[in-house]
C-alpha positions in Angstrom: -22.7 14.4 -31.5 -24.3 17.7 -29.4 -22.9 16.4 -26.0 -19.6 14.7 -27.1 -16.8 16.0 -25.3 -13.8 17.3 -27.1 -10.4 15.9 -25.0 -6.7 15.3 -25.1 -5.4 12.6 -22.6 -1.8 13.9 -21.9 1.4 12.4 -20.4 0.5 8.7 -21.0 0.7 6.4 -20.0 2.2 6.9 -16.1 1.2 10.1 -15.0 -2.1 10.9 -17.2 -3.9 14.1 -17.5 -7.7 14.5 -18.7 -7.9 17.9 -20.6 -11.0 18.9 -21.7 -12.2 22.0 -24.1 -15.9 22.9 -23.3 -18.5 25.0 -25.2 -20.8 27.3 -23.8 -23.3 25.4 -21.3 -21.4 22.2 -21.8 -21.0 20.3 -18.3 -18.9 17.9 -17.2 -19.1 15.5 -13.9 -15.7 14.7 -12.1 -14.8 13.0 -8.4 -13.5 15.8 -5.9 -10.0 16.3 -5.8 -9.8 15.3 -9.5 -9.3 18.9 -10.8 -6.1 20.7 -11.7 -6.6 23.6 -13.0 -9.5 25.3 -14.9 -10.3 28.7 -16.7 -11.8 31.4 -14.7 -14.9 30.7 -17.2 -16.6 27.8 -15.3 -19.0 27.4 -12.8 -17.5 24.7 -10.2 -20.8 23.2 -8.2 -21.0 20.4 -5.4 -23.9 18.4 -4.4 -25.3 15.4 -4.7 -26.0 13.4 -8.3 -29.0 11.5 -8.9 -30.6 11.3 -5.9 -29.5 10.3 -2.2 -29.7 6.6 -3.0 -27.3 6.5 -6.2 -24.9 8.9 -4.4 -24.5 6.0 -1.4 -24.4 3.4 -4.1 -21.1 5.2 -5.3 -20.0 5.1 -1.9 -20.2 1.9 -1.8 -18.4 1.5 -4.8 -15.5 3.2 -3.4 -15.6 6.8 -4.8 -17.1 9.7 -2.7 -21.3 10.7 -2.6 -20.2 14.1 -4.0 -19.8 15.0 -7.7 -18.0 18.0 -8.7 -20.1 20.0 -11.6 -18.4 21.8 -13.8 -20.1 23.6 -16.5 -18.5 26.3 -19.3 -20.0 29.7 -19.8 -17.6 30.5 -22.7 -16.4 27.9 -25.7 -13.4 27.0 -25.5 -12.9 27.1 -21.6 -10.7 24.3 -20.6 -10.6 21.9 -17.4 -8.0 19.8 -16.3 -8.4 16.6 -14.8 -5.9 14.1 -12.9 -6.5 10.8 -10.8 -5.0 10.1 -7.9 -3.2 6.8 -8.7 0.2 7.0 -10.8 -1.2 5.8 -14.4 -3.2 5.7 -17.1 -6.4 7.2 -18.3 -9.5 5.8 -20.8 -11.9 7.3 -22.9 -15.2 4.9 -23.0 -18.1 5.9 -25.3 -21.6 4.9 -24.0 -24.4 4.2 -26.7 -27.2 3.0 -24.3 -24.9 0.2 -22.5 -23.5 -0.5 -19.6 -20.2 -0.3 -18.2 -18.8 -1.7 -15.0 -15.8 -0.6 -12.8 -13.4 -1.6 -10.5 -14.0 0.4 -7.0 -11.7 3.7 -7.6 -11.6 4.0 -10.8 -14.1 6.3 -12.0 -13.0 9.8 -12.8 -15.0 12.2 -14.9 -18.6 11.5 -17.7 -20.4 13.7 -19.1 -24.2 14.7 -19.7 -26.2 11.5 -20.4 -24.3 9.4 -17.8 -25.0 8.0 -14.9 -22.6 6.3 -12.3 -23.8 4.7 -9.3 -23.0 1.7 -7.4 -24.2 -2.2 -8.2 -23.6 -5.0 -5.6 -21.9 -8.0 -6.8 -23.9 -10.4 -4.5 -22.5 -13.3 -3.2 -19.6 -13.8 -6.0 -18.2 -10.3 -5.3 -18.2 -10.9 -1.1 -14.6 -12.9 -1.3 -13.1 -10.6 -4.2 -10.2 -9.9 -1.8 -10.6 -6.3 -3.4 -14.3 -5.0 -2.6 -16.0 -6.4 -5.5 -18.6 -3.7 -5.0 -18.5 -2.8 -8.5 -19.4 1.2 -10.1 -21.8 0.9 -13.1 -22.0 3.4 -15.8 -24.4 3.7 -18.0 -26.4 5.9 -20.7 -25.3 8.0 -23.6 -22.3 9.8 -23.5 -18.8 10.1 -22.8 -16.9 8.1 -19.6 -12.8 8.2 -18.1 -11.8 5.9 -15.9 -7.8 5.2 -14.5 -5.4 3.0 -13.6 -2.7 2.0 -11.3 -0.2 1.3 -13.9 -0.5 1.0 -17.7 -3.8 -0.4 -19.2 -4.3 -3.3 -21.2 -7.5 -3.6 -23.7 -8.4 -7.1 -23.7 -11.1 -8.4 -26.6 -12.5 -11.5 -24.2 -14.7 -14.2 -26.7 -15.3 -17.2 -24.5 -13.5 -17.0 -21.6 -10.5 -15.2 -19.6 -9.2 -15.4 -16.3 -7.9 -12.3 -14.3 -6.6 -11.4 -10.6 -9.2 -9.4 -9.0 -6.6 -6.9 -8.0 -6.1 -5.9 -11.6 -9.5 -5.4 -13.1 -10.4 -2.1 -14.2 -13.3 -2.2 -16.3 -15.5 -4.4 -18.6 -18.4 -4.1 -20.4 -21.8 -6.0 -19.4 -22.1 -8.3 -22.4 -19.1 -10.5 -20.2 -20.8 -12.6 -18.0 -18.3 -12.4 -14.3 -17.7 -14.6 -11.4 -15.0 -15.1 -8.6 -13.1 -17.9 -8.5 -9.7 -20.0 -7.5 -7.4 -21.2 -10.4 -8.5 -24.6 -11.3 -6.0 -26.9 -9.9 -5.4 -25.3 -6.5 -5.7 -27.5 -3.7 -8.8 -28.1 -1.6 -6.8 -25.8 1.2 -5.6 -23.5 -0.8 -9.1 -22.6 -2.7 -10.2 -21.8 1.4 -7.8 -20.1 2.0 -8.1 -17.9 -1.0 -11.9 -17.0 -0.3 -11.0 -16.4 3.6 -8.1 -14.3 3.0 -8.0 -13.1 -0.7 -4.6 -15.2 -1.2 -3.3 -15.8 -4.3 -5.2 -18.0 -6.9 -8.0 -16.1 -6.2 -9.2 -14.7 -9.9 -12.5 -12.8 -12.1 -13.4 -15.7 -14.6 -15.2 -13.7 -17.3 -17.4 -15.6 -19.8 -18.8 -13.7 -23.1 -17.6 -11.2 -25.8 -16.7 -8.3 -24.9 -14.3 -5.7 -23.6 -12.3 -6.2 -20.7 -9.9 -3.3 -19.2 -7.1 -4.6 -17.1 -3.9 -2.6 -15.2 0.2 -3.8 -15.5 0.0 -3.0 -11.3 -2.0 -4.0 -8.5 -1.9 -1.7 -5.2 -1.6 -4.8 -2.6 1.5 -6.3 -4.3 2.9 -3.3 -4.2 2.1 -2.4 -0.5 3.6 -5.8 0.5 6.8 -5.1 -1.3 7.3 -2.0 0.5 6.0 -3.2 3.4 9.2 -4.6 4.7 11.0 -1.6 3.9 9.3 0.8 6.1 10.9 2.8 8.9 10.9 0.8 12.3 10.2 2.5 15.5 13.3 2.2 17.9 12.6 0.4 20.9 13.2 2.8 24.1 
């Protein structure tokens, strides 16, 4: 297709690196701080995307107002992209669906897409992990990262998973937070007061769900006890 971007996805799947070949007047759409390196042939523009109200619905979603647009006056000019979390990197091809993110991980779409923010409501307000979810949607190509390696999951029926490892899943999947069944009575409050564990994304459907091999809490609170002390005077 016309707007299809042509792209290599480099140094999976730990440190991936988005590297896109663009033809004359071809554009691309990326988060700031996302680019590398690029020829001297395109145009970098900031601003605003889609209006004022879209750009503070992907605030909400946990990426930044501004888009970075990039577009190629040459064919064959090349941009490079790379998140900021250490991992790995999807291609998603939108035909006139929807496709819903975890907070963070959106990085770069082209023409025919739009990203903006959708509120989960009530189920999303005890996620533990700002279950303000990204949507994408329209006609064209998407990239979205990882903390970790991803995991392409082909949900038909039903599928539990840890809020802090979601990525991405399309909208045929019916969503809605939950505690493993089983917990205790105690347990299950503590979960939606504190995002403790149990606390999971029960997914209901067919469809595709995205999922990481890392979460960034676990990690913090493994570390956490390793961190340099200040010396008492």
């Amino acid at each position: 297709m016309h707007d299809q971007l042509e792209f290599e996805i480099d140094h999976k799947p730990d440190f991936s690196m988005l590297r896109l070949t663009l033809r004359e007047g071809q554009q691309v759409f990326a988060e700031p701080s996302a680019m590398v390196s690029m020829d001297t042939e395109v145009e970098l523009r900031s601003g605003l995307k889609g209006g004022l109200l879209k750009s503070l619905g992907r605030g909400l979603g946990g990426e930044s107002v501004i888009i970075n647009t990039y577009t190629s006056h040459r064919d064959g000019a090349e941009v490079v992209f790379a998140p900021g979390p250490m991992g790995d990197m999807q291609h998603y091809r939108l035909n006139g669906n929807r496709l819903l993110l975890q907070r963070g991980a959106y990085v770069a779409n082209s023409s025919g897409v739009e990203v903006d923010g959708k509120w989960g409501g009530f189920k999303g307000m005890f996620s533990g992990e700002g279950m303000v979810l990204l949507q994408a949607k329209g006609n064209g190509d998407l990239f979205f990262n990882t903390y970790g390696s991803i995991i392409e999951v082909d949900v038909s029926g039903g599928y539990f998973v840890d809020t802090g490892y979601i990525v991405a899943f399309e909208d045929t999947l019916d969503y809605n937070v939950t505690v493993l069944p089983g917990l205790s009575v105690g347990s299950k409050f503590k979960s939606f007061l504190f995002g403790g564990e149990g606390l999971v994304c029960q997914f209901k459907g067919h469809g595709k769900l995205w999922i990481q091999s890392r979460a960034l809490n676990p990690y913090l609170s493994f570390v956490h006890p390793f961190r340099p002390q200040k010396q008492k005077q």
